[in-house]
N, CA, C and O of each residue as an XYZ file, in Angstrom:
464
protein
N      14.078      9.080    -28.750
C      13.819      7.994    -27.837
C      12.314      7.718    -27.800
O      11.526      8.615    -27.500
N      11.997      6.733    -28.043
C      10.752      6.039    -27.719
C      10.204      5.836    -26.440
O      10.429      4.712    -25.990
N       9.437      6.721    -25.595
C       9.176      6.702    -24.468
C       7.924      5.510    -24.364
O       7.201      5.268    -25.330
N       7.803      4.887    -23.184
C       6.422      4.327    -22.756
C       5.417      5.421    -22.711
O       5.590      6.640    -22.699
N       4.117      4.576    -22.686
C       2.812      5.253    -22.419
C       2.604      4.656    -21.171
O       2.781      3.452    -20.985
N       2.099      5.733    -19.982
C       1.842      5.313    -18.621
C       0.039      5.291    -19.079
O      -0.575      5.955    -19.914
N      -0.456      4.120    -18.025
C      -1.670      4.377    -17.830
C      -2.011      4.753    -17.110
O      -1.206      4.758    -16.178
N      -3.486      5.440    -16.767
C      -3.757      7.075    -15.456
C      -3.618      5.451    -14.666
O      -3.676      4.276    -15.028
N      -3.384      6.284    -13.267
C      -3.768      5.165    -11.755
C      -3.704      6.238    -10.601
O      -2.969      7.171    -10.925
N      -4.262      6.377     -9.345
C      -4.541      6.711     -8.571
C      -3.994      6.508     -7.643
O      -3.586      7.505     -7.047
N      -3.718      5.228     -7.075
C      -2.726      5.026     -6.135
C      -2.001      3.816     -6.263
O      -2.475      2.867     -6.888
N      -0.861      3.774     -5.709
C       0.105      2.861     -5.493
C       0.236      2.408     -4.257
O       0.569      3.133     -3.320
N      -0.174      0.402     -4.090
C       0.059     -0.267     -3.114
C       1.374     -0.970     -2.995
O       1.733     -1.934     -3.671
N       1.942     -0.462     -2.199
C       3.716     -1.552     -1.649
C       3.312     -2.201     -0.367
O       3.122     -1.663      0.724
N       3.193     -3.792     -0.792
C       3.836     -4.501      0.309
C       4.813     -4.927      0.938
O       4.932     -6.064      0.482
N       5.550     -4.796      1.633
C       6.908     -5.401      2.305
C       7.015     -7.064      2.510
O       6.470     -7.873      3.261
N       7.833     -7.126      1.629
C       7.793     -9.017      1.597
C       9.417     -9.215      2.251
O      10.013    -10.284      2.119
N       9.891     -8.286      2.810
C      11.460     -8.860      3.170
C      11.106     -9.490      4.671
O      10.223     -9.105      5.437
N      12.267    -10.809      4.903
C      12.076    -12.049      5.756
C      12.139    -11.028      7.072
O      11.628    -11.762      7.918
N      12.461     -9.747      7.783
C      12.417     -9.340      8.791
C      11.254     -9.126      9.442
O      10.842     -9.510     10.537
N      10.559     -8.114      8.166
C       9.223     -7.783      8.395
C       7.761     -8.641      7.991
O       6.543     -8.527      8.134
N       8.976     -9.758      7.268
C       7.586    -11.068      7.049
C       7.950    -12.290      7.256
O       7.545    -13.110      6.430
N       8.699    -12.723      8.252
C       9.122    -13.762      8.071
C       8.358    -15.217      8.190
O       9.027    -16.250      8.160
N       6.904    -15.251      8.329
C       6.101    -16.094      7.990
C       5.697    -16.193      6.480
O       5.052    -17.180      6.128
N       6.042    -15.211      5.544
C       5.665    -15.124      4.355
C       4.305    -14.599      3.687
O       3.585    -14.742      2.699
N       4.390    -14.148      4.460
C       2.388    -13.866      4.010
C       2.079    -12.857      3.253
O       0.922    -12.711      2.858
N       3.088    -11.982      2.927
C       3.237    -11.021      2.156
C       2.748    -10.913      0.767
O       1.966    -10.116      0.250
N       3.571    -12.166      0.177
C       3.298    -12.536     -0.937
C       1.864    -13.281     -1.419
O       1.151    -13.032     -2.391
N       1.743    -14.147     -0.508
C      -0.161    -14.627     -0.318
C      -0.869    -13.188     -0.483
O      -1.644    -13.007     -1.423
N      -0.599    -12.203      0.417
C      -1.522    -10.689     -0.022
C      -1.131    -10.490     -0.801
O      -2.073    -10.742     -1.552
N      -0.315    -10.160     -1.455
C      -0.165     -9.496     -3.226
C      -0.902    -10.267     -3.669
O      -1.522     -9.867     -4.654
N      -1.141    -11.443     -3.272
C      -1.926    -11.936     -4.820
C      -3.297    -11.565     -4.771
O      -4.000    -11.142     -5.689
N      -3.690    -11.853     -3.153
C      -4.967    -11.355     -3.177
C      -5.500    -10.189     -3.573
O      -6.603    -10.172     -4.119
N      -4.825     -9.122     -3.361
C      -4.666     -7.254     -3.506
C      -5.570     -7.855     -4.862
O      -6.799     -7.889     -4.920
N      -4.602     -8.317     -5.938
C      -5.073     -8.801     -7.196
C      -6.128     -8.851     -7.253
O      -6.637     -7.813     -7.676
N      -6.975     -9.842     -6.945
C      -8.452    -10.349     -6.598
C      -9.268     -9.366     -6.288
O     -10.128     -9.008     -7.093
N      -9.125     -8.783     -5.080
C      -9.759     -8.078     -4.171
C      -9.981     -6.816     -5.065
O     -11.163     -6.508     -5.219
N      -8.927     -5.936     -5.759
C      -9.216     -4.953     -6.489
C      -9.787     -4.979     -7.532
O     -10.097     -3.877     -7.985
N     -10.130     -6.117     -8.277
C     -11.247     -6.350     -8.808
C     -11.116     -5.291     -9.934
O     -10.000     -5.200    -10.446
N     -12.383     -4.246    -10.522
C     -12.197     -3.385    -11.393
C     -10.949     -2.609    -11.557
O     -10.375     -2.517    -12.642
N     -10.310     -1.748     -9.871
C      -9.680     -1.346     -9.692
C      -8.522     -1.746    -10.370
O      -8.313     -0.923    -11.261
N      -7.776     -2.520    -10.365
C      -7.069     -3.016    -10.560
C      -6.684     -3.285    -12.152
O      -5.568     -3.691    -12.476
N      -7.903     -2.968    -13.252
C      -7.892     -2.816    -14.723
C      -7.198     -1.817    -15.108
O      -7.267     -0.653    -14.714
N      -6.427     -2.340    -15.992
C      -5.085     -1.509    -16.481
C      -5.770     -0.483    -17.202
O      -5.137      0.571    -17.164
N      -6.850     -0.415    -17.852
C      -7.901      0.786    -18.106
C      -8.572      1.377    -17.581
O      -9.193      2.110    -18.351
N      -8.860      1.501    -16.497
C      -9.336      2.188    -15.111
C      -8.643      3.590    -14.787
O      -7.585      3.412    -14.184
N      -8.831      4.441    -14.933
C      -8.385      5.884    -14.925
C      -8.470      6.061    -13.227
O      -7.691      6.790    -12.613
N      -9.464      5.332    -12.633
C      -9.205      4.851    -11.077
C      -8.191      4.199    -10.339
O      -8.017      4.247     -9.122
N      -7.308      3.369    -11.490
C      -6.339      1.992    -11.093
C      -5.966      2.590    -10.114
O      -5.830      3.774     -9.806
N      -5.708      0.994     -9.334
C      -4.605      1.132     -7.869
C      -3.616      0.227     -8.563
O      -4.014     -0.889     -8.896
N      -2.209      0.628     -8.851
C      -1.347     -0.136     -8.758
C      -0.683     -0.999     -7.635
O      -0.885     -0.526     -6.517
N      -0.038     -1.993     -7.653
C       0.130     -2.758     -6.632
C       1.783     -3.363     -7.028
O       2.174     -3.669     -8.154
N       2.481     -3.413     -5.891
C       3.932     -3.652     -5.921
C       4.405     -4.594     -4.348
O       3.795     -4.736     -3.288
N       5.492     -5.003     -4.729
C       5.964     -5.722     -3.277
C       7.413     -4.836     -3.597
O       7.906     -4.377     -4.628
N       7.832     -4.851     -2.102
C       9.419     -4.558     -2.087
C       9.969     -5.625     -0.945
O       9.269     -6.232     -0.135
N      11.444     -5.695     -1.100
C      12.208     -6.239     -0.371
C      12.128     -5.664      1.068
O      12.204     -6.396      2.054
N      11.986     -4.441      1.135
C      12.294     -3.642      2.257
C      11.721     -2.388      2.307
O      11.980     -1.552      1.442
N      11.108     -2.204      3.056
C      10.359     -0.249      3.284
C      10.839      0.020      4.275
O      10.611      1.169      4.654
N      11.527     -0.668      4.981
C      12.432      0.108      5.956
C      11.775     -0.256      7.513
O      11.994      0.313      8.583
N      11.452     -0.683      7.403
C      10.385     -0.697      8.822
C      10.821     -2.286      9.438
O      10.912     -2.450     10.654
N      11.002     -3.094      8.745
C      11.648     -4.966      9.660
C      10.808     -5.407     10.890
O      11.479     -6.334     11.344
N      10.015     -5.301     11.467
C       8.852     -5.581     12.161
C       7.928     -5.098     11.910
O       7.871     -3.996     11.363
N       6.639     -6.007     12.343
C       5.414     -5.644     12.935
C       4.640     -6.077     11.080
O       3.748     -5.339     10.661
N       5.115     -7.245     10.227
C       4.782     -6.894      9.309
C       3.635     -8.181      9.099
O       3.230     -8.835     10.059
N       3.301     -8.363      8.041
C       2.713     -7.513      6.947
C       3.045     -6.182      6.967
O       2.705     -5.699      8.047
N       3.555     -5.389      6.249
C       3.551     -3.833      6.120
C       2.927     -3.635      4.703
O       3.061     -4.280      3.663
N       2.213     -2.541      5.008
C       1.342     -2.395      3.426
C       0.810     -0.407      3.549
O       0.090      0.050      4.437
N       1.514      0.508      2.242
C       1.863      1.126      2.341
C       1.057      2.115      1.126
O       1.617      2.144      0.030
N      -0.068      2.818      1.266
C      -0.798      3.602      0.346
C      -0.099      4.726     -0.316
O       0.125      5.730      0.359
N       0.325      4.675     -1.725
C       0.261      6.139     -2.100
C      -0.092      6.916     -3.022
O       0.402      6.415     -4.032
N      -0.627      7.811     -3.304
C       0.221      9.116     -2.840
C      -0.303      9.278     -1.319
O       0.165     10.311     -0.838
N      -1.074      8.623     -0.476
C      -1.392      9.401      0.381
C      -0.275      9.063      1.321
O      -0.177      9.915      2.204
N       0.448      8.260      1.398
C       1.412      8.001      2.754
C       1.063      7.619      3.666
O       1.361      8.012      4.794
N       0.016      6.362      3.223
C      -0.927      6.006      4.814
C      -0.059      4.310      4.937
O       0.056      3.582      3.951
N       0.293      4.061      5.865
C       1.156      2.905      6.486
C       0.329      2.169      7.389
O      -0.216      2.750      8.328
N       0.195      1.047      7.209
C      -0.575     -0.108      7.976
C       0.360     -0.944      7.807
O       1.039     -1.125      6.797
N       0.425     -1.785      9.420
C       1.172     -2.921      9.484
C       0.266     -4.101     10.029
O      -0.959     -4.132     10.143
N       1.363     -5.216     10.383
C       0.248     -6.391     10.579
C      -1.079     -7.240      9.941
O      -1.827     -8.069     10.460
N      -1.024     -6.619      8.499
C      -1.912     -6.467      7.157
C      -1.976     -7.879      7.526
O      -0.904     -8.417      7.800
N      -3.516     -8.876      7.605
C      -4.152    -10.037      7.494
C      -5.248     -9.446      6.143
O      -5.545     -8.329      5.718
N      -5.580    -10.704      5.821
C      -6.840    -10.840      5.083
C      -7.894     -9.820      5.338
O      -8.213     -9.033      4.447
N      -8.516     -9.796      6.653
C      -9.478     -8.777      7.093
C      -9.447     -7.776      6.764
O     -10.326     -7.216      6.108
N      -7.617     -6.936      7.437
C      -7.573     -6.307      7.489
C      -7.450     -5.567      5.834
O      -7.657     -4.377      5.597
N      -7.212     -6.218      5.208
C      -6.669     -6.294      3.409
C      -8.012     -6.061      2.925
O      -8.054     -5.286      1.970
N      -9.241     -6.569      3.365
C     -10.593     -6.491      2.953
C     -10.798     -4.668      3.011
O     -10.739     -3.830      2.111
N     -10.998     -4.570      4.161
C     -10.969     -3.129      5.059
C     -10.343     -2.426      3.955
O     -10.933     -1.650      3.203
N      -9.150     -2.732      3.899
C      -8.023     -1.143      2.766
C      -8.633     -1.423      1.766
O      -9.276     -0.481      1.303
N      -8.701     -2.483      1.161
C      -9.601     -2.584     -0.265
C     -10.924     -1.679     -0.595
O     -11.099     -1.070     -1.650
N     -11.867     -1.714      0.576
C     -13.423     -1.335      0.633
C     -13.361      0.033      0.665
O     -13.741      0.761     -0.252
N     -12.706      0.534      2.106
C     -12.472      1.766      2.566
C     -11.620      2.723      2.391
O     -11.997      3.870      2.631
N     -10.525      2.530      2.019
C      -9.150      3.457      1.633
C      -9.377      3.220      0.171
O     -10.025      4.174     -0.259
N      -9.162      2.502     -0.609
C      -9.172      1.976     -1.790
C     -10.353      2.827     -2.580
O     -10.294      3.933     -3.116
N     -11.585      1.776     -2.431
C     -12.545      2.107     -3.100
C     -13.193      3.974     -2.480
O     -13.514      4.905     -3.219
N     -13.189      3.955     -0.990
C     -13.966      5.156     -0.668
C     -13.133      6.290      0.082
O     -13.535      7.154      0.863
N     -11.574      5.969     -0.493
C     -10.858      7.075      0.091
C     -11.003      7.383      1.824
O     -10.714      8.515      2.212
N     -11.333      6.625      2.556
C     -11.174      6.982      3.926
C     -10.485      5.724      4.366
O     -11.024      4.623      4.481
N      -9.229      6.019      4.598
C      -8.296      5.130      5.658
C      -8.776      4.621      6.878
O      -9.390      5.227      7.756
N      -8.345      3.144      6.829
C      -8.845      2.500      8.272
C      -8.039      2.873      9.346
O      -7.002      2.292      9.668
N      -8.538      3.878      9.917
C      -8.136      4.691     11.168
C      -7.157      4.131     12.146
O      -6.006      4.406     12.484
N      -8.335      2.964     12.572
C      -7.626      2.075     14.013
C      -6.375      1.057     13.345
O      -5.716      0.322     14.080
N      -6.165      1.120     11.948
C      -4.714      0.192     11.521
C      -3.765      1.094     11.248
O      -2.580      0.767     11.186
N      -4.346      2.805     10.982
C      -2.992      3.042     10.157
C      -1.947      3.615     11.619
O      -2.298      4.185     12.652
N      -0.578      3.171     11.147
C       0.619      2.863     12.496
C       1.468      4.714     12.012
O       2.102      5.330     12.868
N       1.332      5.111     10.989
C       2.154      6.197     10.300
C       1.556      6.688      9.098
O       0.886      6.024      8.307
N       1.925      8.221      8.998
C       1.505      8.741      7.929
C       2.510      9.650      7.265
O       3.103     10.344      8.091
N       2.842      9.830      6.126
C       3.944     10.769      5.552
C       3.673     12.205      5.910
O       2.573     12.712      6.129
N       4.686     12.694      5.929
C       4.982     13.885      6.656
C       4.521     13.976      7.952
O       4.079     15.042      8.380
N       4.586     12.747      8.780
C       3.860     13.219     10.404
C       5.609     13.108     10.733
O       6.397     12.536      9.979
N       6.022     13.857     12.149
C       7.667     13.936     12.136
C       8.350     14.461     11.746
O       9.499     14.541     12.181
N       7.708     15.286     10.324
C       8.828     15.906      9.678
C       9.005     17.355     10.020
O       8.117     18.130     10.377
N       9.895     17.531      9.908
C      10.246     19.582     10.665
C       9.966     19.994      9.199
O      10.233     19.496      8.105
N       9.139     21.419      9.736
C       9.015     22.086      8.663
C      10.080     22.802      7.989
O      11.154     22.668      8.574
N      10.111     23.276      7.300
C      11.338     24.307      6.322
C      11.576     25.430      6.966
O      12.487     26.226      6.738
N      10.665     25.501      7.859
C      10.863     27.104      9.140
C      11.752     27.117     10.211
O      12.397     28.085     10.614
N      11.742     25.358     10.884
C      12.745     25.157     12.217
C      14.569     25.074     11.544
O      15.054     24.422     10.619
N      14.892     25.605     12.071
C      16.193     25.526     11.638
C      16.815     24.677     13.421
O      17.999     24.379     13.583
């Protein structure tokens, strides 16, 4: 079998474009920008790349824009332009998450393997 070649990337952006959690549409206006905004990042030769994705659904149906960092598991909702600037500059480029947006983080909630 002829496998693909992945290129290195660093993190993966999901926006939530389903009509619950966006039903003004604006979702898709930010993906494109993400585009723009990531600039180098965003070069499929960049051993830095941020990949960037939309989904139908992350599960969440309010409060959206929803826009969803990973590997780190950092969740921001209500994603505007500004705020899209901000994840770009600060999470993105300098690895520190915008504090006062992020709504959830992976593994916060979760029981450890100890609680039975």
């Amino acid at each position: 079998m002829d496998l693909p070649e992945m290129a290195p990337y660093t993190r993966h952006v999901f926006i939530c474009s389903g009509p619950f959690c966006d039903p003004e549409g604006k979702a898709n206006w930010l993906y494109a920008q993400l585009a723009r905004k990531l600039g180098d990042l965003g070069e499929y030769d960049n051993p830095l790349r941020v990949k960037r994705g939309t989904s139908p659904c992350l599960g969440v149906c309010h409060s959206g824009p929803v826009l969803v960092v990973y590997p780190e598991g950092i969740w921001y909702c209500q994603v505007d332009e500004a705020l899209l600037d901000r994840i770009v500059e600060e999470h993105l480029r300098n690895g520190i998450p915008v504090e006062e947006a992020v709504y959830h983080r992976l593994g916060e909630n979760v029981y450890s393997s100890d609680v039975r």
